[in-house]
Structures are given as structure tokens and as C-alpha cells.
C-alpha positions in Angstrom: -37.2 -96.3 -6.9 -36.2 -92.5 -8.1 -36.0 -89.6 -5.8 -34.1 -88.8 -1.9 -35.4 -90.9 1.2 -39.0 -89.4 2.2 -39.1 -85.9 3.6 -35.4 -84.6 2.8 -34.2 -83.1 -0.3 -31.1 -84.6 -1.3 -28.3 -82.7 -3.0 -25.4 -85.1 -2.8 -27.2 -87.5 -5.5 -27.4 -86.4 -9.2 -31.7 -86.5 -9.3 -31.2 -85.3 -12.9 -28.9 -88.2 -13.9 -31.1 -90.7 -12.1 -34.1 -89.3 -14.0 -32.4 -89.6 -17.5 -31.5 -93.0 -16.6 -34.6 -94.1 -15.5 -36.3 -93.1 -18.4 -33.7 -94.5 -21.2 -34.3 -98.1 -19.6 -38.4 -97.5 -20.1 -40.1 -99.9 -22.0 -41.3 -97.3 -24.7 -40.4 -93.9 -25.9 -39.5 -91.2 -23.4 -39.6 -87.9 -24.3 -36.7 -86.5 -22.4 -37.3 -82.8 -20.7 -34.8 -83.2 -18.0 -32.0 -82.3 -19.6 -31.1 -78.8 -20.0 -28.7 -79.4 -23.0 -29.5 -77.3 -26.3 -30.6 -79.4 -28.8 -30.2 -76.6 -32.1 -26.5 -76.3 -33.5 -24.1 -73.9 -31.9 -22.7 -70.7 -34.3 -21.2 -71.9 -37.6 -18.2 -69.7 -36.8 -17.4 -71.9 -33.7 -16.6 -74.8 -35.8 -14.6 -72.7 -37.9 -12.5 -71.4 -34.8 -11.9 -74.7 -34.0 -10.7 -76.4 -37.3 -8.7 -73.2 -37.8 -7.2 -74.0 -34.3 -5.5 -77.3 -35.3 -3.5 -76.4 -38.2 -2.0 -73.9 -35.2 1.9 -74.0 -34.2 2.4 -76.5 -32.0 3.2 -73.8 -29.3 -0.4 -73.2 -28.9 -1.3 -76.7 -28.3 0.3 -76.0 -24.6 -1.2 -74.7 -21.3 -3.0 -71.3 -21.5 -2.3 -68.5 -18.8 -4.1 -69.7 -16.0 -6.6 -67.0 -15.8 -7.5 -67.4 -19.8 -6.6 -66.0 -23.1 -5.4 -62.7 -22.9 -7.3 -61.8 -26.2 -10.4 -63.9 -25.2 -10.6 -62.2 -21.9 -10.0 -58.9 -23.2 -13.4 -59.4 -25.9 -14.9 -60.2 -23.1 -14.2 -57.5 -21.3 -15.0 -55.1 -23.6 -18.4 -56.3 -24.4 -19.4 -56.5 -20.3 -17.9 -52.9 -20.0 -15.0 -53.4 -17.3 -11.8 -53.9 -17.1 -10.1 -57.0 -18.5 -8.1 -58.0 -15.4 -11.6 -58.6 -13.9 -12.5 -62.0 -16.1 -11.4 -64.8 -14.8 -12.1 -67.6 -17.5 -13.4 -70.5 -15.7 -14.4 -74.5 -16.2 -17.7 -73.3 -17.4 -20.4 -71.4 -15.1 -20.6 -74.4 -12.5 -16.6 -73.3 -11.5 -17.8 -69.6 -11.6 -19.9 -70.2 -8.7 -18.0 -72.6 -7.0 -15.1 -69.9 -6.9 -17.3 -66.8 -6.0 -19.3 -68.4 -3.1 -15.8 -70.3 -1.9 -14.5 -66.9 -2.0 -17.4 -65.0 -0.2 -18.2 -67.5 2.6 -13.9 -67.1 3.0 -13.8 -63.4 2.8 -16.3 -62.3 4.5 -18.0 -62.2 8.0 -21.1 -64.6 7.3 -20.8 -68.7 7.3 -24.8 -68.3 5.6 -25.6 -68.6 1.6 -29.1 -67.3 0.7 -30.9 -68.3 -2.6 -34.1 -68.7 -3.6 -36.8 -71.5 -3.3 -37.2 -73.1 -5.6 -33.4 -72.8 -6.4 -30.9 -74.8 -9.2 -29.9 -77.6 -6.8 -26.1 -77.6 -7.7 -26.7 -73.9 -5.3 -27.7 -75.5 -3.0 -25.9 -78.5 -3.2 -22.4 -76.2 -3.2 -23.7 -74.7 -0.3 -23.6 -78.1 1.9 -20.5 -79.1 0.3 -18.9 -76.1 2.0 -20.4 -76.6 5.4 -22.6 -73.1 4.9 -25.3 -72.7 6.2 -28.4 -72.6 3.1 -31.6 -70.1 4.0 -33.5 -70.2 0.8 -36.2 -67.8 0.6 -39.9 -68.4 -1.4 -40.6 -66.9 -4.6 -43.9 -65.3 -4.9 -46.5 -66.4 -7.3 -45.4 -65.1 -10.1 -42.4 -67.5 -9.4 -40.3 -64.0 -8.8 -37.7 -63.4 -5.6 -39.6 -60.7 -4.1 -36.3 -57.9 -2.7 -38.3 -57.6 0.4 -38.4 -61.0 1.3 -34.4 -61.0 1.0 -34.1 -57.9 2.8 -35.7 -60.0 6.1 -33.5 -63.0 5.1 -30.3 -61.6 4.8 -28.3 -60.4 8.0 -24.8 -60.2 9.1 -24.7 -63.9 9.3 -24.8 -64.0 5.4 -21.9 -64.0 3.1 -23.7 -64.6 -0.2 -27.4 -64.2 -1.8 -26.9 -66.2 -5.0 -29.3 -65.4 -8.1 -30.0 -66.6 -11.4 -31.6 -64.4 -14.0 -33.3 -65.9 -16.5 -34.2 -68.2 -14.0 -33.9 -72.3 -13.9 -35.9 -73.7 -12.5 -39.1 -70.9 -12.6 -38.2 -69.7 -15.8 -38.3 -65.8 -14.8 -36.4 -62.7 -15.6 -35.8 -60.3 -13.0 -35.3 -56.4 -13.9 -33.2 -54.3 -13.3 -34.2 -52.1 -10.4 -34.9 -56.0 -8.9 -30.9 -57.2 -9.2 -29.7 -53.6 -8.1 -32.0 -53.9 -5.1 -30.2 -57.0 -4.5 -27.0 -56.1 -4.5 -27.5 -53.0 -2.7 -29.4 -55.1 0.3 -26.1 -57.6 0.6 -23.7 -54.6 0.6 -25.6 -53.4 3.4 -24.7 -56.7 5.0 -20.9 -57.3 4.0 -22.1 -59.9 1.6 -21.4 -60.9 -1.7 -23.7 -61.2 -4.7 -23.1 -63.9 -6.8 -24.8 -63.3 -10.3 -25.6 -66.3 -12.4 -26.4 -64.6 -15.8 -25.8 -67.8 -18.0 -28.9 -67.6 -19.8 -28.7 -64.4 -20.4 -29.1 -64.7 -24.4 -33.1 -66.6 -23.4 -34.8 -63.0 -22.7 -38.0 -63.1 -23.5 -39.2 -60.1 -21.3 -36.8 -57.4 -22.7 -36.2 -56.5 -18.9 -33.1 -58.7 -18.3 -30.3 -56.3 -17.4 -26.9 -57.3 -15.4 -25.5 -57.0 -12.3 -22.6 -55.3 -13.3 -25.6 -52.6 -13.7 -25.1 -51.9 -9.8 -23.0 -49.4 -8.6 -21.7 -51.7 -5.8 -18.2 -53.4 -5.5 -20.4 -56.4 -3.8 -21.1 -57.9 -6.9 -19.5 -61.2 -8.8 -21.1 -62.1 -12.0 -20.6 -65.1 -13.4 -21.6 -66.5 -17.3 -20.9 -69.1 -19.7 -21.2 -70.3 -23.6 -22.4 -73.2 -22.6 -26.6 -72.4 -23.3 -25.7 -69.3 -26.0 -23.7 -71.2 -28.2 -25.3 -74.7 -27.5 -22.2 -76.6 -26.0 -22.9 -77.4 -22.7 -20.1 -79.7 -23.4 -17.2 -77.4 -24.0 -17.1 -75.7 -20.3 -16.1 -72.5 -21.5 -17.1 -70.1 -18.9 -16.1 -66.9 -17.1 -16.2 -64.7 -14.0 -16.1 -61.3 -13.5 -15.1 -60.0 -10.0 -14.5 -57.1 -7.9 -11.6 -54.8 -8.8 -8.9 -55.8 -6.8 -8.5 -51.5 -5.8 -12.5 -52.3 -3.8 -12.8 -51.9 -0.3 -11.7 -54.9 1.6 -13.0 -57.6 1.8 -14.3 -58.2 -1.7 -11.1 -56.5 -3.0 -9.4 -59.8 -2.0 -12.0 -62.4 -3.8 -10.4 -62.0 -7.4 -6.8 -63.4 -6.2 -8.6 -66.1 -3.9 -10.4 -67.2 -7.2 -7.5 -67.2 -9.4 -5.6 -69.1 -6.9 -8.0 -71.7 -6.2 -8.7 -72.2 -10.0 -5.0 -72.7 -10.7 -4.4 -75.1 -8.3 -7.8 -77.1 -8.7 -8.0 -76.4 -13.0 -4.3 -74.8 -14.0 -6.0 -73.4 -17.4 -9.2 -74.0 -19.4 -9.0 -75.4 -22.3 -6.5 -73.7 -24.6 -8.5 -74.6 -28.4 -11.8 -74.3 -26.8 -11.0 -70.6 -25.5 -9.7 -69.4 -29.0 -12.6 -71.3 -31.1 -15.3 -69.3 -28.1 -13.5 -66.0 -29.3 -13.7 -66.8 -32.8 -17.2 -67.0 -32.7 -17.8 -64.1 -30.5 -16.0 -61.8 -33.4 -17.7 -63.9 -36.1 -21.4 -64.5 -35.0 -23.8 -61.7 -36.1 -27.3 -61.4 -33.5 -29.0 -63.1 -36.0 -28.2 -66.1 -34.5 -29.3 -65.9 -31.4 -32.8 -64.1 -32.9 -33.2 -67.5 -34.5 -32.8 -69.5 -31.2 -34.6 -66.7 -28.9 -37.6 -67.7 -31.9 -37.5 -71.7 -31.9 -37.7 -71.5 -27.8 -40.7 -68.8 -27.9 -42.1 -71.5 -30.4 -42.2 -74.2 -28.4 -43.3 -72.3 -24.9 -46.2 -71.5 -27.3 -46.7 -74.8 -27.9 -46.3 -76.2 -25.0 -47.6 -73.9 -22.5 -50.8 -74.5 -25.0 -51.3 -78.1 -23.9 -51.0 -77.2 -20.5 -53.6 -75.3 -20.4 -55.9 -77.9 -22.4 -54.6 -80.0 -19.4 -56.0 -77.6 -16.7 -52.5 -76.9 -15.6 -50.7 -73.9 -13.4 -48.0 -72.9 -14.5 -45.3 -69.8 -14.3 -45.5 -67.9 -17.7 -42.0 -68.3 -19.1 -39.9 -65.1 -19.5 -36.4 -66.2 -19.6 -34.5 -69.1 -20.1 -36.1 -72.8 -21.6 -37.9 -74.1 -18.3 -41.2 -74.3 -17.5 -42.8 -75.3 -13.8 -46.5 -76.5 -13.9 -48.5 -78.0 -11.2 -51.4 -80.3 -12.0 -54.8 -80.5 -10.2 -55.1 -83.9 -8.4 -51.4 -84.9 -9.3 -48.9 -84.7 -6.9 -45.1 -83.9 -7.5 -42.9 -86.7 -6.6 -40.4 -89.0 -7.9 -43.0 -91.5 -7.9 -45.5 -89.6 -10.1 -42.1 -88.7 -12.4 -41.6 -92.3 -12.8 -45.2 -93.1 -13.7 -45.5 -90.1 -16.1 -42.5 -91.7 -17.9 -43.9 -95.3 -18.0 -47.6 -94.1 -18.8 -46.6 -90.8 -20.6 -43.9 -90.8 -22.2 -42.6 -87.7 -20.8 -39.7 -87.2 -18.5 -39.6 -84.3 -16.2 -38.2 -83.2 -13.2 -40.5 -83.3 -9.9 -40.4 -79.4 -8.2 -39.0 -81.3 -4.9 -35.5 -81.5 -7.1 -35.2 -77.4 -6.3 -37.0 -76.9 -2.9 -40.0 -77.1 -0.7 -41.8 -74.0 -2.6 -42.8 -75.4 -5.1 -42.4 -79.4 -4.8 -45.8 -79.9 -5.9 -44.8 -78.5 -9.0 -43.0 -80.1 -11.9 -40.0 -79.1 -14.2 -39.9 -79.1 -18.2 -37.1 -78.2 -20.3 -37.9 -77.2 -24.0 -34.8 -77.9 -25.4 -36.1 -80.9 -28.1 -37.6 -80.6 -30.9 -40.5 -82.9 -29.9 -41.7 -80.8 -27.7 -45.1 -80.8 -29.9 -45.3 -84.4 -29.8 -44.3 -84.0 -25.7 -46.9 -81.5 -25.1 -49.7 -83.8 -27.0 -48.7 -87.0 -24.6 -49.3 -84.4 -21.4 -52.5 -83.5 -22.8 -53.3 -87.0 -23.1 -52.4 -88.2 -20.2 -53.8 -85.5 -18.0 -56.9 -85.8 -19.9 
């Protein structure tokens, strides 16, 4: 039987893995739309960093400064607009987060993380792990976090409000007077910010704009390669914190981080660092224009058979996920399971990510059947 015991959301148990696995022992052909792995090639020049890479001096083939490349951290920096000593180069985005909330619930005064709901359960599930406390507030019904509703969440009890922008699960974008609003309501609060701008590259909306917009020292923002250059497998990601010259406490959550990746990581992966970099100097916007079109593509298409299915669902402006709900067909692991065995389609149920929206259910786009996945749905629902 997939899913947590009745009534309680469980974050301790992959429910992606468990979906995946259930639906590669089916009986027939699964569509898979769980997974939130890129399925298009990553940037030609990332394949050419990394067979450049080993014909290198053997000198190279050793540990990398614990806090990243020098050179890699420096392009970085120049392209996010602050200083380099500010990037942290992490174990992809997932380590990112894990050292800005460790740091915030240290630093400062709160023991509470705020997100939204529905929310990417490794937030959540981070948040347990820690022994926070987890308030996660409803989106509205446009699937947005309304600054309002986290102004009456957050208090002095909180030490983080973590957001995602383009959103997983929902699939939003928020703007930019949105995620300034946000970080000026956690300053208020001696709180932290954390950022999540990992899909930043899946705009759709043309209003994504970054933290690092707000003219507060609350902020972390943390980012990957792992969704722009399609390799989810690499973990090449980074962090960008406070200046270490900011008021205290955040001035203090940059060494925190560093110290806690060296002991936990000692360095990211030397080759994987200098093939990212090559690729960042080497890959024109093309590239991403290309992948920005195949997703609009198939949100076209597939947003098209949901509404031949008489489906709800939150018009997609970032990212590759789309949430639906369908009349007379509730949300649960149960349903999941028959949708794969009857369907073909593998999905995630909206209970996964929250209470908000469990009747809903999750889609990634990233395969390129989602035609033939959006024509089973249509059938089925039918």
C-alpha cells in the first residue's frame, strides 16, 4: 500500500521513491511524472568542461578549497552581483538549505520555520529533522503565498520563512515586490529568509526577480545547476549569504555554514565544479530559450487535456509542475496507485506537500511523452 498511515503526512519516508517504485513494478506502461529530473541534454559545453578536465595535472584531481573553486565562485559572483566571499559552493541546493535554515534556527531567536502549504516536502521534512517547529501557511487560489498571510504567521518565535520561486509543487512565480515584501516582513522579526531560486532559468511569467533584489541583510539565497543544466545528478550547487560585516546575528551565518559544510562535505566535487564553470563561460541563452520552449510546449499540451478532463488546475508560470484536482476524484495514495495501474500515469497525490491542497495532484513535465501522458488522463477521466 503507497502513502503515510491515514491522517498524518509523513516526511521521514521518500513518497517520491515509493511512487517510482510502485509504478516500475506495474503490470503495463507507466508514464512516470514524479520525477523532477530533466529529461533534455544539459549544455554541450558541460561535456566539454569535463573531458577537458581529465587530461588535467594530476594536482587537480585532489580536494578543492572547502568553500569551492576560487574562479567558479568568483563567476558566480559576478553574475548574482555581490561579493565572491559570499558563495558558498554546496552539495547541490538540498545542502544549501540544509545549511541556511541550520544556520537560522542556530542564530537566531526563533525555534519556528515558516513555509508555505502546499510546500516541497524535503522543507518540511528538514524542519522535523531539526526539532523546529513547521507553521506552513495556505496559498491562495491562484496557488500564490499571499505576504499578508505571512505577515500574521511570522512572529518572534520564527527564525526562518523558507520560499521557493518558481514554485514546486504549485508551479508559480512570485514578483518582485512579493519576495521583497518577504524579506522585509522576517527582518522585522529577526528572521532569516531562505531563498530557493533553483528553478530560476523555468520563468514563464517574465516577473521572477531574486532575493538578492532586497535591500535587507536577512536574506540567504540558495541555487543550483542541477534543473538549468539538466544534471540533477552532478550536485553542483551554491549559497549566497549575508556579508559577514551585517548586523549580528545573520553576520555570523556564513562561517556557521562553511563550518558545518567542511566538516559534514570537506569540498564538492573538484571536476564537477570546473566542468559547471566551463559551461557557464561557454553556454550562450540560446540554450536555455530552447528548454524554456519544449516546457511551454508541453504545459500547452498538457494543461489541454486537462481541461478536456474537466480538471482545476494552477496555470503554470514557473518551473515544470503542474497541480490539478479532479471532480469526483479524490487525492490519495490510493487513487495514485489506481491511476498507475488503470492509467498509466504516475503522479504525485497533493497530500505529499501539505493539507492545502491534498485533494490535488502533482505532474511533472519533464518527459517527452507528455502528449501520450496527457491523452491517457483524458481517457481515463473521461
Amino acid at each position: 500500500m503507497l502513502g503515510p498511515p491515514p491522517g498524518r503526512m509523513d516526511y521521514e519516508t521518500p513518497q517520491f521513491f515509493r511512487v517510482m517504485q510502485y509504478a516500475a513494478s506495474a503490470d503495463r506502461d507507466v508514464v512516470d511524472m514524479v520525477s523532477g529530473s530533466p529529461d533534455w541534454e544539459p549544455p554541450a559545453a558541460l561535456r566539454e568542461g569535463l573531458h577537458a578536465y581529465a587530461d588535467a595535472d594530476s594536482a587537480d584531481f585532489q580536494y578543492a578549497p572547502s568553500v569551492g573553486l576560487r574562479g567558479f565562485r568568483e563567476e558566480i559572483a559576478e553574475r548574482r552581483g555581490v561579493a565572491t566571499e559570499r558563495v558558498l559552493i554546496t552539495n547541490g541546493t538540498a545542502e544549501a538549505n540544509h545549511l541556511a535554515m541550520t544556520g537560522a534556527l542556530e542564530s537566531m531567536d526563533g525555534t519556528e520555520v515558516v513555509t508555505a502549504d502546499p510546500v516541497y516536502p524535503y522543507y518540511a521534512g528538514r524542519t522535523n529533522l531539526l526539532g523546529a517547529d513547521l507553521t506552513m501557511v495556505p496559498v491562495d487560489a491562484d496557488g500564490h503565498l499571499a505576504p499578508d498571510d505571512v505577515r500574521e504567521a511570522v512572529s518572534d518565535d520564527t527564525a526562518a520563512v523558507v520560499v521557493n520561486s518558481p514554485n514546486n509543487p504549485t508551479g508559480v512565480t512570485y514578483a518582485g515586490e512579493t519576495i521583497r515584501e518577504f524579506a522585509a516582513i522576517v527582518e522585522a522579526h529577526d528572521a532569516v529568509l531562505v531563498s530557493d531560486e533553483v528553478y530560476d532559468h523555468f520563468d514563464y511569467s517574465g516577473r521572477f526577480e531574486s532575493a538578492l533584489t532586497a535591500d535587507s541583510p536577512n536574506v540567504v539565497v540558495t541555487n543550483a545547476f542541477s534543473k538549468s543544466m539538466a544534471i540533477t545528478g552532478w550536485r553542483v550547487g551554491y549559497a549566497i549569504f549575508p556579508p559577514t560585516d551585517a548586523p549580528a546575528p545573520v553576520a555570523d551565518l556564513l562561517d556557521r555554514a562553511r563550518t558545518r559544510h567542511m566538516l559534514t562535505n570537506i569540498a564538492v566535487s573538484r571536476p564537477a565544479q570546473a566542468a559547471v564553470r566551463h559551461a557557464l563561460r561557454n553556454t550562450g541563452p540560446e540554450y536555455y530559450e530552447d528548454v524554456r520552449a519544449t516546457v511551454r510546449e508541453r504545459i500547452a499540451v498538457f494543461t489541454e487535456a486537462l481541461d478536456a478532463a474537466g480538471a482545476e488546475y494552477t496555470d503554470p508560470e514557473g518551473a515544470f509542475y503542474v497541480m490539478a484536482r479532479f471532480p469526483g476524484y479524490e487525492s490519495t495514495f490510493e487513487h495514485v496507485q489506481r491511476l498507475i495501474d488503470e492509467g498509466g500515469v504516475a503522479c504525485m497525490p497533493g497530500e505529499a506537500f501539505g493539507e492545502a491542497r491534498a485533494d490535488w495532484f502533482r505532474f511533472a513535465l519533464v518527459t517527452p511523452r507528455v502528449a501520450e501522458a496527457a491523452e491517457r488522463l483524458e481517457a481515463f477521466f473521461s
